[in-house]
N, C-alpha and C positions, 0 to 999 in steps of 0.2 A: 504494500500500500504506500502510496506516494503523498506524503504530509509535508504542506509549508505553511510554516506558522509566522506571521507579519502580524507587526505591532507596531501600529500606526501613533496612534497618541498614549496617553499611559491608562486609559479606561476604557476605549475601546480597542478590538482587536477580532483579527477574522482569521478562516482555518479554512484551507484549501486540502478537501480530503477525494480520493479517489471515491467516485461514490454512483453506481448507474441507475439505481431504481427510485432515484429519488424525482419527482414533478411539483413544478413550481407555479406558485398564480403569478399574474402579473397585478401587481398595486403600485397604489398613488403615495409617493411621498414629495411631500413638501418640507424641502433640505433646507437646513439656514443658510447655506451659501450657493448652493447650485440650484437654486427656485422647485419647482416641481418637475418630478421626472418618474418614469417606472420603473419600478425595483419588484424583483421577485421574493416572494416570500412564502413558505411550506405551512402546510396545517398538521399541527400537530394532534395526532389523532387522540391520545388518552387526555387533554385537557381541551380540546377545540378549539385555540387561541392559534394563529398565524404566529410565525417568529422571524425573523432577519436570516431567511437562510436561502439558497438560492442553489441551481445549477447550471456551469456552463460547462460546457465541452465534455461532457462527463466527471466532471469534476463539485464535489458538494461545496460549497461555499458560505460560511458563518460569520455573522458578527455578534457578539458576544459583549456586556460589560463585564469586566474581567476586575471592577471596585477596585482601584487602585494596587492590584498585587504587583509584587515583584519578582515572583517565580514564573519564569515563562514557558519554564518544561511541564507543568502543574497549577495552572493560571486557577483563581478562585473564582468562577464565572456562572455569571446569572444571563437568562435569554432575556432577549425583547421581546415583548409580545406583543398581542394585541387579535381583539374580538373579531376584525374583517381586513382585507386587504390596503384598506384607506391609513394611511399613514400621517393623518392633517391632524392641528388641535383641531379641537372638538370630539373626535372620536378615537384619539390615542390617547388612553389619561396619562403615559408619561411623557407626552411631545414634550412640552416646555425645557422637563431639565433632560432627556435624551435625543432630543433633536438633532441634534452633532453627529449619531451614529444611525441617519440614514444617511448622511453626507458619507459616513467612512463605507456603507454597504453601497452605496451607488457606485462611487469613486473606485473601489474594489474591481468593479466588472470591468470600469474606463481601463484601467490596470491590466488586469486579467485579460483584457483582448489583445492588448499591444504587448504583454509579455509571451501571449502562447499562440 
Protein backbone atom coordinates (compact mmCIF):
# COMPACT_ATOMS: atom_id res chain seq x y z
CA UNK A 1 0.00 0.00 0.00
CA UNK A 2 1.23 3.37 -1.18
CA UNK A 3 0.96 6.00 1.93
CA UNK A 4 2.00 9.85 1.63
CA UNK A 5 1.23 11.63 4.58
CA UNK A 6 1.59 15.87 3.99
CA UNK A 7 1.17 18.31 6.57
CA UNK A 8 0.15 21.35 5.31
CA UNK A 9 -0.58 23.61 8.30
CA UNK A 10 -0.11 22.36 12.00
CA UNK A 11 -4.18 21.32 12.40
CA UNK A 12 -4.81 20.35 9.36
CA UNK A 13 -3.56 17.48 7.26
CA UNK A 14 -4.59 14.95 4.57
CA UNK A 15 -3.46 11.13 3.75
CA UNK A 16 -3.12 9.95 0.39
CA UNK A 17 -3.94 6.18 0.74
CA UNK A 18 -4.02 3.60 -2.16
CA UNK A 19 -7.64 2.90 -1.94
CA UNK A 20 -10.24 1.51 -5.06
CA UNK A 21 -13.66 0.84 -3.66
CA UNK A 22 -14.09 3.82 -2.25
CA UNK A 23 -17.18 6.66 -4.30
CA UNK A 24 -17.25 10.20 -3.73
CA UNK A 25 -20.31 12.85 -3.83
CA UNK A 26 -19.55 15.94 -5.25
CA UNK A 27 -20.24 19.12 -2.69
CA UNK A 28 -20.25 22.71 -2.35
CA UNK A 29 -17.67 24.33 -0.28
CA UNK A 30 -17.27 27.66 0.37
CA UNK A 31 -13.30 28.14 1.16
CA UNK A 32 -12.20 31.24 2.97
CA UNK A 33 -9.63 31.99 0.39
CA UNK A 34 -10.49 30.10 -2.95
CA UNK A 35 -14.43 31.23 -2.99
CA UNK A 36 -16.79 28.40 -3.63
CA UNK A 37 -15.72 25.33 -5.52
CA UNK A 38 -16.54 21.27 -5.56
CA UNK A 39 -14.89 19.11 -3.34
CA UNK A 40 -15.65 15.50 -2.85
CA UNK A 41 -16.77 14.05 0.14
CA UNK A 42 -17.73 10.13 1.35
CA UNK A 43 -20.62 9.06 3.54
CA UNK A 44 -19.92 7.57 6.18
CA UNK A 45 -22.09 4.63 6.58
CA UNK A 46 -22.26 3.76 10.52
CA UNK A 47 -22.97 7.53 11.50
CA UNK A 48 -24.53 9.08 8.18
CA UNK A 49 -22.46 12.34 8.36
CA UNK A 50 -20.27 13.08 4.98
CA UNK A 51 -16.40 13.72 5.94
CA UNK A 52 -13.57 15.53 3.93
CA UNK A 53 -12.44 12.50 2.09
CA UNK A 54 -12.32 12.01 -1.58
CA UNK A 55 -10.98 9.84 -4.48
CA UNK A 56 -8.76 10.59 -7.35
CA UNK A 57 -6.91 8.32 -9.60
CA UNK A 58 -7.48 5.44 -7.38
CA UNK A 59 -6.02 6.94 -4.66
CA UNK A 60 -8.30 7.69 -1.18
CA UNK A 61 -7.70 11.04 -0.02
CA UNK A 62 -8.36 12.75 3.77
CA UNK A 63 -8.29 15.77 5.46
CA UNK A 64 -8.34 15.27 8.95
CA UNK A 65 -7.97 17.88 12.02
CA UNK A 66 -5.02 16.39 13.41
CA UNK A 67 -5.73 19.27 17.02
CA UNK A 68 -2.42 20.56 17.10
CA UNK A 69 -0.25 17.13 17.40
CA UNK A 70 3.02 16.75 16.95
CA UNK A 71 3.58 13.18 16.02
CA UNK A 72 3.06 12.68 12.53
CA UNK A 73 3.64 8.91 12.39
CA UNK A 74 0.44 8.75 14.91
CA UNK A 75 -1.27 12.13 14.24
CA UNK A 76 -4.21 12.42 17.16
CA UNK A 77 -7.02 13.18 14.41
CA UNK A 78 -10.63 13.98 14.42
CA UNK A 79 -12.88 13.92 10.96
CA UNK A 80 -14.90 16.70 9.43
CA UNK A 81 -18.10 16.17 9.18
CA UNK A 82 -21.02 17.11 8.28
CA UNK A 83 -25.10 16.13 7.74
CA UNK A 84 -25.06 16.62 3.53
CA UNK A 85 -22.68 17.49 0.94
CA UNK A 86 -23.18 21.42 1.34
CA UNK A 87 -20.12 22.66 2.94
CA UNK A 88 -21.54 26.61 3.54
CA UNK A 89 -22.35 28.20 7.09
CA UNK A 90 -25.57 27.68 7.71
CA UNK A 91 -25.49 24.04 7.37
CA UNK A 92 -21.96 23.14 8.55
CA UNK A 93 -22.13 23.80 12.25
CA UNK A 94 -18.34 23.84 12.27
CA UNK A 95 -17.78 26.28 9.13
CA UNK A 96 -16.63 29.23 11.05
CA UNK A 97 -13.76 27.82 13.07
CA UNK A 98 -12.86 24.83 10.33
CA UNK A 99 -13.30 26.78 7.23
CA UNK A 100 -9.54 26.79 6.50
CA UNK A 101 -9.80 22.83 5.91
CA UNK A 102 -11.91 22.97 2.83
CA UNK A 103 -9.23 25.34 1.43
CA UNK A 104 -6.60 22.44 2.58
CA UNK A 105 -9.14 19.59 0.96
CA UNK A 106 -9.80 21.50 -2.27
CA UNK A 107 -6.19 22.69 -2.65
CA UNK A 108 -5.12 18.88 -2.18
CA UNK A 109 -6.71 17.79 -5.48
CA UNK A 110 -5.09 21.27 -7.36
CA UNK A 111 -1.85 19.40 -6.00
CA UNK A 112 -2.77 15.96 -6.46
CA UNK A 113 -3.24 16.47 -10.24
CA UNK A 114 -0.16 18.32 -11.08
CA UNK A 115 1.88 15.86 -8.94
CA UNK A 116 0.41 12.44 -10.59
Amino acid sequence: MKTRLIRVITSFVFLLVCCSTVSAKTGIADTKYSGQQNILCLRDNSSGRYELRGLWHGLGIYTWNILHSTNVNKPIRQEFSNFDTNWISGTWTAFSKSQGALDCHWAKKIIFEKIW
